[in-house]
N, C-alpha and C positions, 0 to 999 in steps of 0.2 A: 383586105383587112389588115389592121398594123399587125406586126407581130408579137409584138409585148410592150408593155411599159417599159423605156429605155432607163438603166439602170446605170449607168458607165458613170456619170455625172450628176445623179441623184445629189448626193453631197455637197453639191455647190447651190441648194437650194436653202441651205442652211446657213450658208456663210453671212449675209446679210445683217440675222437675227442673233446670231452668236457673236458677232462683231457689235454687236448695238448693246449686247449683256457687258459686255467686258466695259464699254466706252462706260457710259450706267452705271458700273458698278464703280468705277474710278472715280467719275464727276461728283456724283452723288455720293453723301453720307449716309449709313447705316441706319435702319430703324429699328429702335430697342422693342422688339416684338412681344419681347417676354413671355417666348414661347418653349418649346422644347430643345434643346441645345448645348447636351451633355459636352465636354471637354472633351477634347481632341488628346489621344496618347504623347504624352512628354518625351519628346525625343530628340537627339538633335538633329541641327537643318543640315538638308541636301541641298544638292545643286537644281534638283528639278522643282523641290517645292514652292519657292518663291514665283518662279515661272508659273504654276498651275494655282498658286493662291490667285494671283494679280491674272491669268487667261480665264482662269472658270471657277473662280470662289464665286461669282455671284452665284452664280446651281447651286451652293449649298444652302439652302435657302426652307424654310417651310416645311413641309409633310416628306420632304428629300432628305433632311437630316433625317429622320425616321428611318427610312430605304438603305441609307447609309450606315446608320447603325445597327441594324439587322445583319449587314452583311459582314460586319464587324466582329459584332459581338455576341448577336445571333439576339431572342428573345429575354432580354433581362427585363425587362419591366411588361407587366400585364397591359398595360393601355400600347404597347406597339405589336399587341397581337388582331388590332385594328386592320393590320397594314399584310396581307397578303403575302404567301412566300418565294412565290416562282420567279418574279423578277429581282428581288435580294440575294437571292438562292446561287443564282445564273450569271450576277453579277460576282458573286465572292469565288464559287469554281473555276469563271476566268481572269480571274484575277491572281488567283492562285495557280492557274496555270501557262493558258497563254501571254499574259500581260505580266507572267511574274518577273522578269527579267527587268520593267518598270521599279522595284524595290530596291537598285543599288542606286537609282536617282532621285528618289523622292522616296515618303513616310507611305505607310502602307492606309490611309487614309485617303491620299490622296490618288493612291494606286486606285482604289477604289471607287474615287470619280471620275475618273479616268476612264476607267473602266464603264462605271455607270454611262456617261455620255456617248460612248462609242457604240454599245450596245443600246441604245434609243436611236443614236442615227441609222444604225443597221435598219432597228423596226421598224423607224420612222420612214425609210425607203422600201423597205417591203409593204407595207401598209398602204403607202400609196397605190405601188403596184396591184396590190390585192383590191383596191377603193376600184383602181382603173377597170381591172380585170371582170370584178364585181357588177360596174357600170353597166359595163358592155352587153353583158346578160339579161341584165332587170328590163334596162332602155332600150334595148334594142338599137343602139343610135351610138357608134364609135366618138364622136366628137364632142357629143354632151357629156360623153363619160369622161372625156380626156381633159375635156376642161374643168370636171367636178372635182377629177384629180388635183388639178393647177392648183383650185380654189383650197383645195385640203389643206397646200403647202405652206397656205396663209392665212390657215385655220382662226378665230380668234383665241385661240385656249395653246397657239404655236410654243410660247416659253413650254410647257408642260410635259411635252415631245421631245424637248431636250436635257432638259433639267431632270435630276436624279429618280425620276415619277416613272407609274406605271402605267402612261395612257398609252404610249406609242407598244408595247408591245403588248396590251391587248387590244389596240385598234387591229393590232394585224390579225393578232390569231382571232378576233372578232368575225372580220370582214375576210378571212380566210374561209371561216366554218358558213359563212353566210355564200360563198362561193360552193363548197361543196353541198350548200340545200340546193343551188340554184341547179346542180349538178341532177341531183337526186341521189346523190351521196349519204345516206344516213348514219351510216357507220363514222367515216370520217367527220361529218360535220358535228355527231355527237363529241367526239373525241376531238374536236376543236375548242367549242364549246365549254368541255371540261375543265381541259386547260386555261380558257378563258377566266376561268372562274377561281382558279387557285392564281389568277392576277388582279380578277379583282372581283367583289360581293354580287356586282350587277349582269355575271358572266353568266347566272342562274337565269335571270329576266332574258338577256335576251337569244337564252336556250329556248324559250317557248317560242319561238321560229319557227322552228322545226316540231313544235306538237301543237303547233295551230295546224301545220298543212295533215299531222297525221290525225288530229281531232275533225277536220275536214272532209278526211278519209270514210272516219266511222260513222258521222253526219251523211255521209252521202250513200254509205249501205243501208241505213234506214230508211233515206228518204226514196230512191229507187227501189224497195221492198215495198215497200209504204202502197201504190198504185196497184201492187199485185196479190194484195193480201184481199182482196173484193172479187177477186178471181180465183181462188185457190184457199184451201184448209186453213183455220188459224194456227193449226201446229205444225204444216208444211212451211207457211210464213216463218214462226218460229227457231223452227230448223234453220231457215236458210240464214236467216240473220244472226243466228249463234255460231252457225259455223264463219260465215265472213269477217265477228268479229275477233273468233279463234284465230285467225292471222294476222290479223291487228292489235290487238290490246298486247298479247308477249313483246311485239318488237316495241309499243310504245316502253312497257317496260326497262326492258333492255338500254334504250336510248337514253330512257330516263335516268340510271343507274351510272352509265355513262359521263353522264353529263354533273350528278349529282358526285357521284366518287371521289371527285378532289377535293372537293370542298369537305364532305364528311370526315374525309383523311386528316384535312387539316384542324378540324375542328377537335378531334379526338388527340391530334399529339396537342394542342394546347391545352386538352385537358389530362395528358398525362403530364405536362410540364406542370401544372400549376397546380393541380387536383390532387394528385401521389407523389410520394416519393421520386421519381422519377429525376425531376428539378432544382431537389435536396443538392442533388450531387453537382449542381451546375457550377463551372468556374466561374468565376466574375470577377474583372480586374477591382483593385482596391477603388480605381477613383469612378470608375462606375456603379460600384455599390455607393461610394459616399454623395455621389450625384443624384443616387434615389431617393436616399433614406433625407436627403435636403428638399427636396422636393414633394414627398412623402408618397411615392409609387410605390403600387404592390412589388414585389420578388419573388422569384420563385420559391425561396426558401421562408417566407412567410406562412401565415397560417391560410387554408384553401379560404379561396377567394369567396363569395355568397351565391355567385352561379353556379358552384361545382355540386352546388345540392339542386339546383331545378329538376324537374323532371327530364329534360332533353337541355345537358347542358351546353349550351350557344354562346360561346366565351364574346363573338362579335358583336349579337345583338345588345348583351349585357353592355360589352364596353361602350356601344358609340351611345347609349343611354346614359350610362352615369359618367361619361369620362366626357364626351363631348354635348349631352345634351342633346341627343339626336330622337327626336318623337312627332309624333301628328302638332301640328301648327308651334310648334317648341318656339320653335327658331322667329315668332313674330313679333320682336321688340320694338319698340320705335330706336332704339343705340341701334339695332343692324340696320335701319332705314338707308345708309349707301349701299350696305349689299343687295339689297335688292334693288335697287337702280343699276348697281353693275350685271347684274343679273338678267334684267328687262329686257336687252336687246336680242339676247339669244330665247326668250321666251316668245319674243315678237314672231322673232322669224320662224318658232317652230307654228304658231297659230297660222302666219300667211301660208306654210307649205300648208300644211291640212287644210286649212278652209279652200286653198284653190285647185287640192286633189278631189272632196269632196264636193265641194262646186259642181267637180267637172264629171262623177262619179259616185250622185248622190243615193243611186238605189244599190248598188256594187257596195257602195261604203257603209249604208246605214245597216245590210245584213251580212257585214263583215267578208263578205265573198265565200259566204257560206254555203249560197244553195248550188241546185247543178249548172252548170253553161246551158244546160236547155230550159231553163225559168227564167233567166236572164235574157235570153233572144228573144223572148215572147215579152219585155218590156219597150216601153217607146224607146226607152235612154241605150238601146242596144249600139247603136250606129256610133255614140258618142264614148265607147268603149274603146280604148286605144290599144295598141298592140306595141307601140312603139314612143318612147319620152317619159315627161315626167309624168303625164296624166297615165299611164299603161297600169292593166291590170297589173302587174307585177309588181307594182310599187305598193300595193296596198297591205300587205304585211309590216314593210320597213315603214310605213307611216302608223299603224299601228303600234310598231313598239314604239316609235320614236313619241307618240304620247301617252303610250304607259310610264315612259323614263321621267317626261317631263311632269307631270302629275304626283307622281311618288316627287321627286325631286323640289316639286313647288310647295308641299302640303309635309314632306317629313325631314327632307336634307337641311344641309346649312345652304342659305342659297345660293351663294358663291361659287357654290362647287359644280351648280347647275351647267354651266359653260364649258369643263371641260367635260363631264360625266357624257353631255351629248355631244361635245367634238369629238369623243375618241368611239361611242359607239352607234352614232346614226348616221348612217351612208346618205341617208334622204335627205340632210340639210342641205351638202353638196350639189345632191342633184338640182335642188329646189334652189340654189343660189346660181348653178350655171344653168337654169332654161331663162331664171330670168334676165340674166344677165345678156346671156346669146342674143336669146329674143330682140334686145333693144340693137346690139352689134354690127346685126346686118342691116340696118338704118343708113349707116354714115361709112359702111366700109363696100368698096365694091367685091370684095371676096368674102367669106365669113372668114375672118381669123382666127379663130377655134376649130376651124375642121382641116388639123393638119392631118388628117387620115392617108390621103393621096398622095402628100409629100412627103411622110415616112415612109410608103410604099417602096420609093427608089432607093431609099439610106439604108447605110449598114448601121449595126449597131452605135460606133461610135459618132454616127453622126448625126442620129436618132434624139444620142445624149445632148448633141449640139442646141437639135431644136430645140428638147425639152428645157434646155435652159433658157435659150433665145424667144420659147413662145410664154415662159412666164414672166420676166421682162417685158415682153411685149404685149402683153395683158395689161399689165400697171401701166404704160407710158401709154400705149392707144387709149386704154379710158381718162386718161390725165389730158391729152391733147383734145378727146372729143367731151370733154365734162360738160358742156353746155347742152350736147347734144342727149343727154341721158335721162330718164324719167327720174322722178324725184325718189321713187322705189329701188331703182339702178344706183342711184350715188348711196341711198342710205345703205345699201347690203357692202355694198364695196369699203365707203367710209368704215363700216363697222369691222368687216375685215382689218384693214391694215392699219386703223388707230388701236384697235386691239391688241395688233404685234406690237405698236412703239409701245404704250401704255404697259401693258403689260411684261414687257421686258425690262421695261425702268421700276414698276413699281416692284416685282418679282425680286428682281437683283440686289435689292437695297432694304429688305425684309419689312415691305409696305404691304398693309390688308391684298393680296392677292392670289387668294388661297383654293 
């Protein structure tokens, strides 16, 4: 069994795509987005900032200026309490400390993207690990995992991961907390979870994970009392089922509190920033006040906002409602008709993975893997129950969230944002992109090229990193050289892969709809 995701040279899996931002961002002109894009502090030039304008000004880009100014200036305007704290937060602390020594060569702006990028590749390289680690568990199958990994690396939502955003570090602690379910870790995977969620809104969704298996739990003390209640007292039945569920429903609590805690935390200091006095006293540099009061964003020092009177005031759902227009079919204009074309291919591919989990799993699927393992053995579809890939029991949670994401996301988000919302929290797309990719692989290769399991067996670490590098390279040129030989299902997953890195890193860099 390998021993871990090799880590030594994770980092050069990015070099590619952050070499393709800078080239991009040079060739190409700017597009006037006219969007959020308060002024940068008046200062004069270092020697570093020129360097980091021209290396990685294209990341400052879209919903990243946000991120950046958070960690800046902290919340001056209401509509960037949209934007989640933990990764703003994490960014300004190290900036402030380990990287501060970065501030006698460049402006503290730039320290700050600096900063932001390094800490994405970090996640972006744990996440993997975690995606790998994750695999191994679910599928049962080292090599499908390693290669779902590869596939991550050329995710299509890859700009997102690098650039000043918060997917890469809640892909980790995502697919972290999804390792400690698979654990049976409840404590921790709640307390993953949590965290998840003070990175971003959807960290709550895909906490029911973890209270589908424990709603599972309680399903199935009924349903095994259920037979025995024809045999015995109906207050003896009674008894038994209150007591069994006396161990259940506290800890679902518990977990649930857990998991809900950060969010409410956050939701309560924005509404003592914005709601009380509290925000009265906030510093605000002069050209950031005059940046709002042009634009006309709330401040904190305005009068309270109209959600500070709701009954249960929810500063996020207010804003992405009136700020961004986020609602049940909002979003269905015929002007966004290219979003949703850009959108298409990753909805495709969440339909092909379900419909050919459920294909293969259609009494398992259709009563959610609800009932006991012993109703199940008594159907014909028993045998056709896998233990091991993508069709395994195991998978049928992460295909379940992964169409609650998509469903919310096609019916109330901006749909643009579809793409990376399930890059950064569905492990299954992965899976579902290397069985079918594998599958065709061993056609035209006398070895399977994804199962370097055996061959990292002999490697130390650093050489671990060798392959990890050497076998995603070798992913991209083996299916280039066998392109003829690939089902037409095989070129489209792949095509959509890695035009999505080039597309999306050009059109990203140069402030084109890619948002």
């Amino acid at each position: 069994m390998l021993s871990g995701w090799p880590r030594s040279r994770d980092v050069s899996l990015c070099k590619n795509s952050r070499c393709s931002e800078m080239i991009f961002n040079y060739i190409l002109p700017d597009h006037d987005a006219k969007v959020f894009n308060p002024p940068l502090p008046k200062s004069h030039a270092m020697p570093g900032d020129k360097v980091i304008n021209f290396l990685l000004g294209g990341l400052r880009r879209w919903d990243g200026i946000y991120f950046l100014h958070i960690a800046e200036h902290g919340y001056t305007y209401m509509n960037c309490l949209a934007f989640f704290p933990l990764f703003p937060k994490v960014v300004e602390y190290l900036s402030k400390s380990l990287f501060f020594p970065l501030t006698f060569f460049m402006c503290q702006a730039n320290v700050l993207l600096v900063t932001a990028v390094i800490v994405n590749l970090y996640c972006f390289v744990k996440s993997a690990g975690a995606l790998y680690t994750l695999g191994g568990k679910v599928l049962n199958n080292e090599a499908l995992a390693y290669k779902g990994a590869l596939l991550y690396c050329i995710n299509p939502a890859s700009i997102f991961f690098t650039a000043p955003y918060s997917e890469a570090m809640f892909a980790w602690l995502g697919f972290t907390a999804m390792i400690q379910y698979e654990k049976k870790d409840n404590y921790k995977c709640s307390f993953f979870f949590g965290l998840a969620s003070l990175v971003r809104s959807n960290g709550l969704v895909s906490a029911c994970i973890l209270f589908y298996k424990r709603f599972k739990d309680v399903l199935g003390v009924f349903l095994e009392f259920l037979p025995r209640s024809r045999f015995s007292s109906k207050s003896n039945s009674i008894i038994l089922i209150l007591s069994s569920l006396y161990f259940l429903l506290p800890t679902m609590l518990i977990y649930a509190l857990i998991c809900i805690a950060p969010f409410a935390y956050y939701q309560y200091y924005a509404y003592q920033m914005y709601c009380t006095d509290s925000g009265k006293s906030l510093s605000i540099p002069g050209f950031i006040y005059d940046y709002g009061r042009k634009q006309h964003y709330v401040l904190p020092t305005d009068t309270n906002p109209e959600w500070c009177t709701h009954f249960i005031p929810l500063s996020y759902s207010y804003i992405q409602s009136h700020h961004w227009g986020v609602g049940f079919m909002r979003y269905y204009q015929t002007k966004q008709l290219p979003n949703f074309v850009l959108a298409l291919p990753m909805v495709l591919l969440c339909i092909c993975a379900a419909f050919r989990y459920i294909r293969h799993n259609r009494f398992y699927s259709l009563t959610l893997g609800l009932l006991p393992e012993l109703m199940y053995s008594k159907k014909l579809d028993k045998d056709k129950l896998k233990e091991e890939g993508f069709e395994s029991m195991n998978c049928l949670v992460y295909m379940i969230h992964m169409l609650v994401l998509l469903v919310f996301g096609i019916f109330f988000m901006h749909i643009q944002v579809i793409t990376r919302l399930l890059a950064s929290s569905c492990p299954l797309i992965y899976w579902y992109a290397a069985a079918v990719t594998t599958a065709n692989s061993s056609k035209y290769a006398m070895v399977n090229r994804w199962d370097v399991i055996k061959r990292n067996q002999q490697h130390t670490t650093q050489e671990s990193g060798d392959l990890l590098q050497s076998n995603l390279l070798e992913l991209v040129s083996t299916e280039i050289q066998n392109w003829q030989k690939n089902s037409a299902g095989h070129k489209l997953l792949l095509s959509y892969f890695m035009v999505y890195v080039l597309i999306g890193t050009a059109a990203f860099s140069n402030f084109l709809p890619w948002t």
